[in-house]
MIDOSE-1310 file (N, C-alpha, C; in nm, 2 decimals, decimal comma, always signed):
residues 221
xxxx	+1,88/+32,48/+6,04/+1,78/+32,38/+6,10/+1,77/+32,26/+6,00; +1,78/+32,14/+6,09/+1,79/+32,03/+5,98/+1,65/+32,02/+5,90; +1,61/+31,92/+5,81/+1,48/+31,91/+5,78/+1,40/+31,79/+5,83; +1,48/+31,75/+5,97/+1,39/+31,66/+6,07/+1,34/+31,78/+6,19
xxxx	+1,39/+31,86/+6,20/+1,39/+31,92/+6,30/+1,26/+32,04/+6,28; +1,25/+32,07/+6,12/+1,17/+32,10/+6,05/+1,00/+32,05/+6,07; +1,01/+31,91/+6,01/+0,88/+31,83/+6,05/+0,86/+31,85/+6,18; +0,91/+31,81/+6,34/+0,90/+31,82/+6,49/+0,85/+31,97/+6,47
xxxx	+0,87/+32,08/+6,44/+0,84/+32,21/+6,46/+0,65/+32,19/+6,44; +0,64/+32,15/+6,27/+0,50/+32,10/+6,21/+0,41/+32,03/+6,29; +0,47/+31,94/+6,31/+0,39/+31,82/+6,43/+0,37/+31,91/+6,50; +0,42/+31,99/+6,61/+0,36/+32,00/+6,76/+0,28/+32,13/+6,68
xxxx	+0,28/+32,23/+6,58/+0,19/+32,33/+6,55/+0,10/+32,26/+6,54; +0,05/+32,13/+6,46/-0,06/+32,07/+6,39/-0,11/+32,03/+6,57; -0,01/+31,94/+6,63/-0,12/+31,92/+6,79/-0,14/+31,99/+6,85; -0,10/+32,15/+6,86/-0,19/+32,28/+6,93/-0,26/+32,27/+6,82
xxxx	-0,31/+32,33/+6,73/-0,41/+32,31/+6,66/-0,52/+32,23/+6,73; -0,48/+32,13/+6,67/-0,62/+32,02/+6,74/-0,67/+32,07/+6,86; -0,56/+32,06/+6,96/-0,62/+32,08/+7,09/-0,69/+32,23/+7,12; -0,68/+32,31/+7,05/-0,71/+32,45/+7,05/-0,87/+32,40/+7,03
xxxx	-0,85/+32,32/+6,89/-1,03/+32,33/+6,81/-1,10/+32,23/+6,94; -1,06/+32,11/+7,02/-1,08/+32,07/+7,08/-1,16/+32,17/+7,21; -1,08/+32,24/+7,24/-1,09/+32,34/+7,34/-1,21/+32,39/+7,33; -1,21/+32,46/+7,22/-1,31/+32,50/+7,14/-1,42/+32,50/+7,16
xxxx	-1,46/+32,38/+7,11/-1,53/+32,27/+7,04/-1,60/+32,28/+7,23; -1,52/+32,21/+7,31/-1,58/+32,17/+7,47/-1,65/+32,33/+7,52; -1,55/+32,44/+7,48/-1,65/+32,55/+7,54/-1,74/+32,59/+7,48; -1,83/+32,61/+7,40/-1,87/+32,61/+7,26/-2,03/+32,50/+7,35
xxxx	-1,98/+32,39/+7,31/-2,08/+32,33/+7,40/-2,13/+32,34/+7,52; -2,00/+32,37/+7,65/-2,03/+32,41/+7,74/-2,17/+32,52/+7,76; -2,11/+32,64/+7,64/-2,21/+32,73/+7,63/-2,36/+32,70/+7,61; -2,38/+32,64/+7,48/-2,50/+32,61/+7,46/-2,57/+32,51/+7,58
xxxx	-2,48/+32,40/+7,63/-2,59/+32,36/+7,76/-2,60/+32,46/+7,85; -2,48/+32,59/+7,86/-2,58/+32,62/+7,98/-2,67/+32,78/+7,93; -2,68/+32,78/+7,85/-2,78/+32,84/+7,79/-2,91/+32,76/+7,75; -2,91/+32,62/+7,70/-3,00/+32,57/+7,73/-3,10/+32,56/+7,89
xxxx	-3,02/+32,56/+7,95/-3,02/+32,52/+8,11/-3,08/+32,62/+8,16; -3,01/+32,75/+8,12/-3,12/+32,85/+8,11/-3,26/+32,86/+8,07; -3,26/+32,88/+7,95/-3,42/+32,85/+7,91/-3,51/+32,76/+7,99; -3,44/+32,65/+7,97/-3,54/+32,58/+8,09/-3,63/+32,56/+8,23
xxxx	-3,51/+32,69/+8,29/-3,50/+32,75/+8,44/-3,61/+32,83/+8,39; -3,63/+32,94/+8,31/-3,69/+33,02/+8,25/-3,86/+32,97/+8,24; -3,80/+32,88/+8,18/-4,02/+32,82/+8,16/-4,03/+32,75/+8,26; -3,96/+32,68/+8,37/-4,02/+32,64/+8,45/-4,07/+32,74/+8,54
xxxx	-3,96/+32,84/+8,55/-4,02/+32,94/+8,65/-4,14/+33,04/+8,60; -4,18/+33,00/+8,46/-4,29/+33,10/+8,46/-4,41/+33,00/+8,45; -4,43/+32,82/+8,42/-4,52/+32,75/+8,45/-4,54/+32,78/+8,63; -4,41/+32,80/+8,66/-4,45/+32,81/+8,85/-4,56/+32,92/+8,88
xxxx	-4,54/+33,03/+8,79/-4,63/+33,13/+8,80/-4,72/+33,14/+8,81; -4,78/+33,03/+8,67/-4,92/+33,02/+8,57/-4,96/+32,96/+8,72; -4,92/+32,86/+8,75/-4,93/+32,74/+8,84/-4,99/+32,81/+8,99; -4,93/+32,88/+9,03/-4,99/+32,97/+9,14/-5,06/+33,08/+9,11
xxxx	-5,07/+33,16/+8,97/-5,17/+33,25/+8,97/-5,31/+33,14/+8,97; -5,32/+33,04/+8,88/-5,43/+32,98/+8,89/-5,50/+32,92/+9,00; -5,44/+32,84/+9,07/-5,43/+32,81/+9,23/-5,50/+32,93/+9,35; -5,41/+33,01/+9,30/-5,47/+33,11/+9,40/-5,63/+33,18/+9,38
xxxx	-5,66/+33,20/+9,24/-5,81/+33,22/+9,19/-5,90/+33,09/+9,29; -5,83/+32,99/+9,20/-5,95/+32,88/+9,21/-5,96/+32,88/+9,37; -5,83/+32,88/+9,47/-5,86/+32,80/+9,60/-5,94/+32,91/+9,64; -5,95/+33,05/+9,61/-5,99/+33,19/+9,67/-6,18/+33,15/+9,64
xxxx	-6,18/+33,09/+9,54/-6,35/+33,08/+9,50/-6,39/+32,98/+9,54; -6,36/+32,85/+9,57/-6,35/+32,76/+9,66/-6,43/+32,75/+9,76; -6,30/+32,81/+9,84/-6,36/+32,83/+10,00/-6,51/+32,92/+10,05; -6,54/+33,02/+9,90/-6,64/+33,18/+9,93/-6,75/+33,05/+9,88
xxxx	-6,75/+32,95/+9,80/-6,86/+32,87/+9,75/-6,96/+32,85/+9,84; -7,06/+32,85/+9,82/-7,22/+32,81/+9,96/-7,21/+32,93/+10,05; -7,12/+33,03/+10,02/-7,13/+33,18/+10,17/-7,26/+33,22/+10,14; -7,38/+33,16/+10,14/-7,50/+33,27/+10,11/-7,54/+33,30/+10,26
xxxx	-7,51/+33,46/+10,26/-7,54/+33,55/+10,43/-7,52/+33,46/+10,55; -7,65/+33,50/+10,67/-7,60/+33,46/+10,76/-7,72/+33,37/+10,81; -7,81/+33,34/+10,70/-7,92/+33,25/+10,79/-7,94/+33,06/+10,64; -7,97/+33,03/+10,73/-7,99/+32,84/+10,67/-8,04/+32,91/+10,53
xxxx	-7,99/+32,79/+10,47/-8,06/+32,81/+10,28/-8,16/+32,79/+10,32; -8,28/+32,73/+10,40/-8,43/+32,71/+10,46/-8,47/+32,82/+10,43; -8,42/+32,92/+10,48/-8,48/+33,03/+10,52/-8,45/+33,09/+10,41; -8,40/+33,07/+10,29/-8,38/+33,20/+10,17/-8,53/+33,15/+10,09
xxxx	-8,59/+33,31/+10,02/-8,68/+33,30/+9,93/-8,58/+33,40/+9,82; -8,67/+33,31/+9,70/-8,59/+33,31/+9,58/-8,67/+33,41/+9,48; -8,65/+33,57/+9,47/-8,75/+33,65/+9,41/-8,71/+33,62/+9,25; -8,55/+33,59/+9,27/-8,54/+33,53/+9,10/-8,55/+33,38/+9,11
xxxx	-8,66/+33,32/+9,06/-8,62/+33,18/+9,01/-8,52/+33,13/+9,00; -8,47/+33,12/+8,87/-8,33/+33,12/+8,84/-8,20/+33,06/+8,93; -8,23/+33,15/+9,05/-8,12/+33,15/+9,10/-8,12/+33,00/+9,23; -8,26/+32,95/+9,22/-8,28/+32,83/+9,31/-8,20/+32,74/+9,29
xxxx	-8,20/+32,69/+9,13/-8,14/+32,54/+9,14/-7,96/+32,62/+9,14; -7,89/+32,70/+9,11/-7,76/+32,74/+9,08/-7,76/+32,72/+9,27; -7,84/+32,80/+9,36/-7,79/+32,77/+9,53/-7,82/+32,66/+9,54; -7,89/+32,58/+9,50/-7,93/+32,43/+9,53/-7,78/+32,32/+9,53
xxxx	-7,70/+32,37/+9,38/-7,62/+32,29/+9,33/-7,46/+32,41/+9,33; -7,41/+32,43/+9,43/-7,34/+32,58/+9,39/-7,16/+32,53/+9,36; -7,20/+32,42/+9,37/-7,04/+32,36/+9,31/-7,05/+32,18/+9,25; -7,03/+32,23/+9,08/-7,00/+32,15/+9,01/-6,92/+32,09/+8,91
xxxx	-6,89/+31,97/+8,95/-6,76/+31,93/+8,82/-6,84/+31,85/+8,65; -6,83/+31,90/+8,57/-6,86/+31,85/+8,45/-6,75/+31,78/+8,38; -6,79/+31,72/+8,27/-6,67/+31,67/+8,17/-6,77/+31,66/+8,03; -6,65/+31,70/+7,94/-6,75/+31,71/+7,82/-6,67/+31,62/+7,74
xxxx	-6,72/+31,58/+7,58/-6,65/+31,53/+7,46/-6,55/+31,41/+7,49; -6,43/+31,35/+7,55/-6,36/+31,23/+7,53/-6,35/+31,24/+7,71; -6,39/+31,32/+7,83/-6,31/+31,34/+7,88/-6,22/+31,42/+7,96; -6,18/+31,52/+7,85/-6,04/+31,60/+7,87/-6,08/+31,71/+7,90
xxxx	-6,27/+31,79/+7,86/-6,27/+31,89/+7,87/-6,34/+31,93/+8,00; -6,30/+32,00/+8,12/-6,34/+31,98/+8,26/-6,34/+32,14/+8,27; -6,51/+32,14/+8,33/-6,63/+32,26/+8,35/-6,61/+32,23/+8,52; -6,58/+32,32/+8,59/-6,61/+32,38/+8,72/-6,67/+32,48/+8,76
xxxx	-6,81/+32,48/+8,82/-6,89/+32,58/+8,81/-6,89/+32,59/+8,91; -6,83/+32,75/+9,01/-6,90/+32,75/+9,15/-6,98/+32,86/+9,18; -7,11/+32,88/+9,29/-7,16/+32,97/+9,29/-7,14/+33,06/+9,46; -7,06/+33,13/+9,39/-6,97/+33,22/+9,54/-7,00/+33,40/+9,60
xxxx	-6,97/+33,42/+9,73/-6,96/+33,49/+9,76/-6,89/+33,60/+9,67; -6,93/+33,73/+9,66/-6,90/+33,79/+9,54/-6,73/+33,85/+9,60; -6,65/+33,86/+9,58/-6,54/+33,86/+9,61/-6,46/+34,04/+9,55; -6,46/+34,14/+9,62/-6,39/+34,30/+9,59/-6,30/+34,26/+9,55
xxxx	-6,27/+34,33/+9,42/-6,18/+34,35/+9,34/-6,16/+34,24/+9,24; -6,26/+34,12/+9,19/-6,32/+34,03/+9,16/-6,30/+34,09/+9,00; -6,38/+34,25/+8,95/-6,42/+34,26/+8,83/-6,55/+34,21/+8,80; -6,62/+34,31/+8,75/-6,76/+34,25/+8,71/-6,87/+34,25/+8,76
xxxx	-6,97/+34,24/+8,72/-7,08/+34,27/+8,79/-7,14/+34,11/+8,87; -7,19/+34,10/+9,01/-7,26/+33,97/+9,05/-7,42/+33,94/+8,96; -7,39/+33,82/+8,99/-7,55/+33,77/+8,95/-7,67/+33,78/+8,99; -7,62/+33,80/+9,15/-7,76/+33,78/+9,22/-7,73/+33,86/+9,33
xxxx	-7,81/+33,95/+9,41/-7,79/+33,97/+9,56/-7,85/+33,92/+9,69; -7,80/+33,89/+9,75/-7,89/+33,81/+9,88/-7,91/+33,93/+9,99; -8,02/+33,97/+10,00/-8,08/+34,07/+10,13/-8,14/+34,04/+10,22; -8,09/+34,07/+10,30/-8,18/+33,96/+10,47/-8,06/+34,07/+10,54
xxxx	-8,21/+34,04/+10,68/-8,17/+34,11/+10,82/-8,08/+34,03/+10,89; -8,05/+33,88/+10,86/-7,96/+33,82/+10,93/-8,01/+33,77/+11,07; -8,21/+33,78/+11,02/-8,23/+33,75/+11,22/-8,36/+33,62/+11,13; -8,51/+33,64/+11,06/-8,57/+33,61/+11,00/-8,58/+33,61/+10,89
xxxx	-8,53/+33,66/+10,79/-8,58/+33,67/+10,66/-8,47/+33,68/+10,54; -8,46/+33,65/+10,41/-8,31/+33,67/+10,36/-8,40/+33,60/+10,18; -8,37/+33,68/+10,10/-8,41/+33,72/+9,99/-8,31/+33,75/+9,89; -8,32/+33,67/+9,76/-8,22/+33,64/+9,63/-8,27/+33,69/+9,53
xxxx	-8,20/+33,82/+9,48/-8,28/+33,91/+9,38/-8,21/+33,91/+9,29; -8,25/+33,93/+9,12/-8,08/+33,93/+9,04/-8,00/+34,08/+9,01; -7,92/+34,05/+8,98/-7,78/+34,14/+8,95/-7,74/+34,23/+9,12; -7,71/+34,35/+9,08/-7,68/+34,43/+9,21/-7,78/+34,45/+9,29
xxxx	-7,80/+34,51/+9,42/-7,87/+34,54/+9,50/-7,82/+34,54/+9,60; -7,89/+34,72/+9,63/-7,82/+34,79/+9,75/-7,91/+34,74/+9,89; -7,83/+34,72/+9,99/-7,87/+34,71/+10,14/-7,93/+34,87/+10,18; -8,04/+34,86/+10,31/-8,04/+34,97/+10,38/-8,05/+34,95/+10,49
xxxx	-8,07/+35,01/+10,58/-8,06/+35,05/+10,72/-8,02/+34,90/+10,78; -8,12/+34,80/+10,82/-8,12/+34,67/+10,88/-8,07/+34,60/+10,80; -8,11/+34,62/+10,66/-8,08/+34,52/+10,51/-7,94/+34,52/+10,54; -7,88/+34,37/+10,53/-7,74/+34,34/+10,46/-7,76/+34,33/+10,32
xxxx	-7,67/+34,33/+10,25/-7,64/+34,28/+10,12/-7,52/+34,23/+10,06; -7,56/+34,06/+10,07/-7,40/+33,99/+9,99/-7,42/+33,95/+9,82; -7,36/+34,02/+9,73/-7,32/+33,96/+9,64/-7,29/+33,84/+9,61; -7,37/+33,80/+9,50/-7,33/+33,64/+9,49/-7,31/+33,65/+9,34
xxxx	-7,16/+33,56/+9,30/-7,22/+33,58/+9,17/-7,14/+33,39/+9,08; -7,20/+33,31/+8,99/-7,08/+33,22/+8,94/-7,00/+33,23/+8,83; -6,90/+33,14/+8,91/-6,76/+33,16/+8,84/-6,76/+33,02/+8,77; -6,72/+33,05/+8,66/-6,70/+32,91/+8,60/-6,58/+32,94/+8,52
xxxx	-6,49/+32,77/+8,54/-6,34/+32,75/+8,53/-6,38/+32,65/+8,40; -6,31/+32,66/+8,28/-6,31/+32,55/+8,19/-6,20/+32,52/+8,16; -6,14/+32,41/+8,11/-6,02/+32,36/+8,01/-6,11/+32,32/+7,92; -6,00/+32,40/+7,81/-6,05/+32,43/+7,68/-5,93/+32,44/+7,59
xxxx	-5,92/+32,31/+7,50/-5,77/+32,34/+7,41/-5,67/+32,37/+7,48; -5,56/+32,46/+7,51/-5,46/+32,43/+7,62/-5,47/+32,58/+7,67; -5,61/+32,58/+7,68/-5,61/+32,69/+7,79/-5,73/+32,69/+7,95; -5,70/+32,78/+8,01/-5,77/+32,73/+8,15/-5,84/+32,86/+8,12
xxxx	-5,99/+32,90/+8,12/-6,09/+32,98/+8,12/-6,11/+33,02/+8,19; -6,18/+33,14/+8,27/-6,26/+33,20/+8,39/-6,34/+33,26/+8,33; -6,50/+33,22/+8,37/-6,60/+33,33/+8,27/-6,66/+33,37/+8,44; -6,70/+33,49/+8,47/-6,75/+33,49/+8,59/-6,80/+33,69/+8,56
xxxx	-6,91/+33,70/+8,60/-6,93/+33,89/+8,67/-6,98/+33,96/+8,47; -7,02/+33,86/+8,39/-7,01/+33,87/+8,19/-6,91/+33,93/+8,17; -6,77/+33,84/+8,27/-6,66/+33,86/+8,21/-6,59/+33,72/+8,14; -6,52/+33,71/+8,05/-6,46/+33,58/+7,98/-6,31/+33,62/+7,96
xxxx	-6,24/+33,52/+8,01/-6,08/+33,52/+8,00/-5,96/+33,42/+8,03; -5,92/+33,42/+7,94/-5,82/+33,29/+8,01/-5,70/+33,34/+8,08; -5,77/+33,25/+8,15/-5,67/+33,27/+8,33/-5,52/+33,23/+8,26; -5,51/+33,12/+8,21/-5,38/+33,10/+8,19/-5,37/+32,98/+8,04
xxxx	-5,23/+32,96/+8,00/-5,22/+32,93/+7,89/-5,13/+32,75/+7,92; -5,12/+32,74/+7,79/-5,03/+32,63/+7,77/-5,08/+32,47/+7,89; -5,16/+32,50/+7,90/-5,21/+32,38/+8,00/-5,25/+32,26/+7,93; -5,19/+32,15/+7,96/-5,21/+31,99/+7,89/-5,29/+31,91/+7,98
xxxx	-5,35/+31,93/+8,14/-5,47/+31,90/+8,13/-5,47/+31,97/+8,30; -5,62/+31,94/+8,36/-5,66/+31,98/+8,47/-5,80/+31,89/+8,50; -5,73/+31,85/+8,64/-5,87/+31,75/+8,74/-5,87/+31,82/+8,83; -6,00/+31,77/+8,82/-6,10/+31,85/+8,97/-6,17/+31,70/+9,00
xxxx	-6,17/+31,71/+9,19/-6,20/+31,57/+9,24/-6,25/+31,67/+9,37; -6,38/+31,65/+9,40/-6,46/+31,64/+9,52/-6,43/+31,53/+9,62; -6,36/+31,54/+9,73/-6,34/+31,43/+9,78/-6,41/+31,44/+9,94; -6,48/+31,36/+10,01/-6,53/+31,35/+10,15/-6,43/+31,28/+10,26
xxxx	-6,44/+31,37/+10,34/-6,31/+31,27/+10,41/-6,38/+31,28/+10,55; -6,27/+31,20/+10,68/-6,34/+31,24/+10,80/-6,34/+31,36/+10,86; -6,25/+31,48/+10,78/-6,24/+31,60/+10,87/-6,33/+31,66/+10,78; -6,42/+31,64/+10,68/-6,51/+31,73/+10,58/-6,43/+31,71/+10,48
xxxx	-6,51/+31,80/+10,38/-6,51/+31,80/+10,23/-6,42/+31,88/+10,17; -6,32/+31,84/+10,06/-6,24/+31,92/+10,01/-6,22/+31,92/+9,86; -6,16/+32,02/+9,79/-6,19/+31,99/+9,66/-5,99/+31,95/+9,58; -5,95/+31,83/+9,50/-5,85/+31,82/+9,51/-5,81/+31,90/+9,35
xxxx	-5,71/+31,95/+9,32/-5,65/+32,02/+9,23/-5,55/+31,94/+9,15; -5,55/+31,95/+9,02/-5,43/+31,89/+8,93/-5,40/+31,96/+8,81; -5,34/+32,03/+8,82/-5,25/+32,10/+8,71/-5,14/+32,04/+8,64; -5,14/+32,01/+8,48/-5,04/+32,02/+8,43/-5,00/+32,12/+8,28
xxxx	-4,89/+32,12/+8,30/-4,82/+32,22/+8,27/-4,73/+32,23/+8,17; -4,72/+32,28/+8,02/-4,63/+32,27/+7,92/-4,55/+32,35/+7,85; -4,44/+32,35/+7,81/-4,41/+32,48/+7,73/-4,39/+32,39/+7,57; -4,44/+32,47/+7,53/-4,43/+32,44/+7,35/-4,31/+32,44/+7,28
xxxx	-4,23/+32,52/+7,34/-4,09/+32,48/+7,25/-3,97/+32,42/+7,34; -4,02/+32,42/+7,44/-3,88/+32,35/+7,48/-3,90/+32,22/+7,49; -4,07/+32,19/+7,53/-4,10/+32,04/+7,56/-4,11/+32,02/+7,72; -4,11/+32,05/+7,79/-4,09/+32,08/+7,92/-4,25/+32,04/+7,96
xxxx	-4,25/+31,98/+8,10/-4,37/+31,98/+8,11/-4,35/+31,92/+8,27; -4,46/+32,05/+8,39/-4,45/+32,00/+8,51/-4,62/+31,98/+8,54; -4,64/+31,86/+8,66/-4,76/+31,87/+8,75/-4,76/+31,90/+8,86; -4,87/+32,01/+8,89/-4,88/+32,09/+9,00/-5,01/+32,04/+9,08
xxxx	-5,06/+32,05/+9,16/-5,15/+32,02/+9,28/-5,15/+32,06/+9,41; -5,24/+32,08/+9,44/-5,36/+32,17/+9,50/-5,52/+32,09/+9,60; -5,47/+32,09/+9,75/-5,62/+32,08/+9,80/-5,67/+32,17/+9,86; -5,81/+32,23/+9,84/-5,89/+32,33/+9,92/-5,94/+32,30/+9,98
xxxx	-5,98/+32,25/+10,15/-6,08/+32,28/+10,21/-6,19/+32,40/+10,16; -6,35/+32,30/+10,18/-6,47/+32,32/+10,15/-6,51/+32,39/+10,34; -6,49/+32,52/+10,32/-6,56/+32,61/+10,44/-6,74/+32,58/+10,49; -6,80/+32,59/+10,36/-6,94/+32,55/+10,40/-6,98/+32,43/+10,34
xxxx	-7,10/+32,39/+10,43/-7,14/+32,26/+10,40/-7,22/+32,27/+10,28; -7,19/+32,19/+10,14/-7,23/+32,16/+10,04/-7,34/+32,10/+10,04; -7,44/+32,07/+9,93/-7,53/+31,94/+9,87/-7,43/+31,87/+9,83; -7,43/+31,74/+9,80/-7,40/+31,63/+9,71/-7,38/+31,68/+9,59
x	-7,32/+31,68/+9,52/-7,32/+31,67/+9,36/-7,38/+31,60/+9,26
């Protein structure tokens, strides 16, 4: 073998080479995007989660807000004080400090499987008479008895709160903010939802929303 023939051998080893590390080099990256691509699928699909577990609380306590029994708030006597101005006012939006920190307070129908004990019970015959006592209380014979008890929703640092039944817990995490909007329209009252949504390490961040129709008729806020 001559020693040109030599070098041509060198050359094309040295351009497989390249093209190999090349190769390489493209699957290599291929990998990590779609591993990244993963991850991302990953936290979105569990913000989808957060996003509907929270949704489904809120719009579930929502609609039970103002359910007190079966006769006009006229007609309720209030054996706990206390509990007048909370039926008076049973759905409120707050904001504290810059803004950012938003208090939802509603006062609802006590909801089975809820957890926790209610605040108040409402006992009426459902024909004249209907009475708000606090904590539990059993119905008898004629007596109904609805549970009422408030739930209150806060954002708080990047988390969303449920304190309700002297229970305290956060519903869900990683939250960068949340509105609440009372809005009056011509079909009635609704309450509008805005969730957003973050993951800390990837950077990711979705908004979610949410309207409930208001079942019973409210005060003003």
């Amino acid at each position: 073998m001559t020693p040109r023939q030599r070098g041509f051998g060198l050359l094309e080893a040295l351009l497989a080479l390249a093209l190999g590390l090349i190769l390489l080099a493209a699957a290599g990256q291929a990998l990590v995007s779609a591993q990244q691509a993963w991850r991302v699928q990953g936290a979105l699909s569990r913000m989808q989660d957060d996003a509907s577990l929270a949704f489904q609380r809120l719009a579930q306590d929502i609609r039970m807000t103002g359910m007190f029994g079966c006769l006009a708030p006229e007609a309720i006597e209030f054996i706990d004080p206390s509990a007048a101005q909370a039926f008076a006012q049973p759905l409120q939006i707050s904001h504290a400090g810059d803004g950012r920190e938003v208090t939802l307070s509603l006062v609802t129908a006590d909801v089975r499987g809820a957890g926790g004990n209610p605040d108040w019970t409402l006992l009426t015959d459902c024909l004249t008479w209907a009475e708000v006592h606090p904590a539990r209380q059993a119905g008898s014979g004629t007596t109904l008895a609805f549970p009422v008890r408030r739930q209150t929703y806060r954002f708080q640092g990047d988390g969303l709160m449920l304190s309700g039944g002297g229970m305290n817990a956060v519903l869900i995490d990683n939250v960068r903010a949340f509105r609440v909007t009372r809005v009056v329209g011509n079909d009635g009252e609704r309450v509008d939802l805005q969730l957003t949504l973050g993951d800390p390490v990837l950077g990711v961040e979705r908004n979610y929303a949410l309207s409930v129709a208001l079942r019973n008729r409210l005060p003003s806020s």
